[in-house]
ZAMARGU-4260 file (C-alpha; in steps of 0.2 Angstrom, whole numbers, plus 5000, padded with zeros to 4 digits):
<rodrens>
0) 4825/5029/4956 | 4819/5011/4954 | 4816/4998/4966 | 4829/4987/4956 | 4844/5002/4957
5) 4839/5004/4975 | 4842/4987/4978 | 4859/4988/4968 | 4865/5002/4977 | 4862/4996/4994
10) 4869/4979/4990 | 4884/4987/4985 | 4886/4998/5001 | 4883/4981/5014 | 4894/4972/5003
15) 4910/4987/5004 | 4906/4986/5022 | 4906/4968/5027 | 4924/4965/5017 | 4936/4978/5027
20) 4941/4969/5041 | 4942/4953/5030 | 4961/4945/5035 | 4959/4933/5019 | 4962/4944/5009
25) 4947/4945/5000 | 4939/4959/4992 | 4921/4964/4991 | 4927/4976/4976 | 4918/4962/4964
30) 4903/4959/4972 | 4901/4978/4977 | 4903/4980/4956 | 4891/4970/4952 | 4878/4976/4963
35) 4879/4994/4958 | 4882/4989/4940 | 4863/4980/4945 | 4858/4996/4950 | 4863/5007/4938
40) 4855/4994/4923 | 4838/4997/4932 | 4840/5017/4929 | 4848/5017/4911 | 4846/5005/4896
45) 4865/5007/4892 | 4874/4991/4897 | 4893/5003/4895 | 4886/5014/4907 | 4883/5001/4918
50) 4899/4992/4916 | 4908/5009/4919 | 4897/5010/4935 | 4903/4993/4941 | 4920/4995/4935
55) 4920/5009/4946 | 4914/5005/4960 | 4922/4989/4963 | 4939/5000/4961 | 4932/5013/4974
60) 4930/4997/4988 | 4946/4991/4984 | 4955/5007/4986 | 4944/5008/5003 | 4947/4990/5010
65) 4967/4995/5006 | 4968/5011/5016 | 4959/5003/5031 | 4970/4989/5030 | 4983/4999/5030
70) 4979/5010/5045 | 4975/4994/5055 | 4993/4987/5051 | 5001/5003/5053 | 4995/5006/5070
75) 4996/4985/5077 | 5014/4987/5071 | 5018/5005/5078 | 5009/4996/5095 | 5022/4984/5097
80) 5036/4995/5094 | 5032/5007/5106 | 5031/4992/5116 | 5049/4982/5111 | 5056/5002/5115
85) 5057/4999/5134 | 5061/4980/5134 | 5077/4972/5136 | 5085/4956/5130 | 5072/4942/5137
90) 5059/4954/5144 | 5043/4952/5136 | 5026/4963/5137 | 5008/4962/5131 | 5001/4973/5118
95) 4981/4977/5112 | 4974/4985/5099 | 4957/4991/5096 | 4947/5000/5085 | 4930/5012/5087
100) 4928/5007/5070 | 4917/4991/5073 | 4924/4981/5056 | 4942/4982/5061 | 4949/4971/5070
105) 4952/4968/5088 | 4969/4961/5090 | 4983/4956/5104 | 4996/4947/5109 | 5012/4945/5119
110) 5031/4953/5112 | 5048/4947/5118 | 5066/4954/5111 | 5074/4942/5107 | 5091/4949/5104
115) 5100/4970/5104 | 5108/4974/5088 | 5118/4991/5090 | 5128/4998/5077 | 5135/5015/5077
120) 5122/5022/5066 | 5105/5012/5073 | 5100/5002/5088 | 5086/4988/5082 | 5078/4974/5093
125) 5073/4956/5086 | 5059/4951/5093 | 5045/4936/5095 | 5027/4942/5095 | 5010/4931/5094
130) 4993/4940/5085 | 4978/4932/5095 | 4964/4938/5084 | 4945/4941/5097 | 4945/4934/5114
135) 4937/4918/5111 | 4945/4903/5116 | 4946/4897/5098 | 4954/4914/5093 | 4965/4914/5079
140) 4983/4914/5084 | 5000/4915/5074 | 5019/4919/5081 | 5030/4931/5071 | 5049/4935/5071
145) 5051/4954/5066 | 5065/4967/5070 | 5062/4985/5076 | 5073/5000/5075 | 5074/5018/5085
150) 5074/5032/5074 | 5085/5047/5078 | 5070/5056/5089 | 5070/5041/5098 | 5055/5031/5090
155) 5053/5014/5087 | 5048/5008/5070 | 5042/4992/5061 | 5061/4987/5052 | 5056/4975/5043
160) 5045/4969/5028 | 5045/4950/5030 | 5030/4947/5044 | 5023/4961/5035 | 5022/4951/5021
165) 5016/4935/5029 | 5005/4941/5042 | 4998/4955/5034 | 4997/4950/5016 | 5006/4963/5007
170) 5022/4976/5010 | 5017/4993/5020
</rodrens>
């Protein structure tokens, strides 16, 4: 293998790796395509082939980035669930999250219901929780309104898709 495609294809791997824990939202997916469309025009003089590498590729990180996204949202939002489960009206709690997973954030905050809802078929809590995002004193921080509900075994679940969509940039 060339010293160019080498190059490429580490390029590609750093660059998949440094976007996953992005909260902006952007993707390495482009930059991660073009490095190992780089690489793969060192080994073959076949620009398709090459394109088809990129194309690839930069698809392959996205997909990645995605699924780790979604497993870091999945568990901050089961986090504060578990935690709105045993608090009542006005009672608030704190809740962490972290990761082994060095690129993933390390996140936490502060829940408080805000109000039961009971109906004869669900019980749901609105609550109030802030994200501090490190533990720096400049940490990012944001305040969320969200509802949670009890399922029939008796666990608490994300209800809503609103914060999702705000805070976490997509629906789960």
């Amino acid at each position: 293998m060339s010293r160019l495609a080498r190059l490429g294809l580490g390029l590609a791997l750093l660059s998949g790796l440094a976007g996953c824990g992005n909260t902006a939202q952007q993707s390495a997916g482009p930059v991660g395509g073009a490095a190992v469309s780089l690489g793969v025009a060192g080994i073959t003089a076949n620009p398709l082939i090459a394109y088809a590498a990129g194309v690839g590729a930069e698809a392959g990180i996205e997909a990645l980035e995605n699924d780790l996204a979604r497993v870091q949202h999945n568990g901050e939002q089961d986090n504060i669930a578990a935690k709105v489960a045993r608090l009542r009206t006005g009672q608030s709690a704190s809740w962490q999250i972290s990761y082994r997973v060095p690129f993933l954030l390390h996140e936490h905050g502060d829940v408080t219901v805000l109000q039961v809802l009971r109906t004869p078929l669900v019980t749901c809590k609105r609550v109030a929780f802030t994200v501090i995002t490190g533990n720096k004193p400049d940490s990012g921080r944001g305040i969320y309104i969200t509802t949670a509900c009890a399922r029939s075994d008796g666990v608490w679940k994300w209800a809503e898709a609103e914060p999702a969509t705000e805070r976490w940039g997509f629906l789960q």
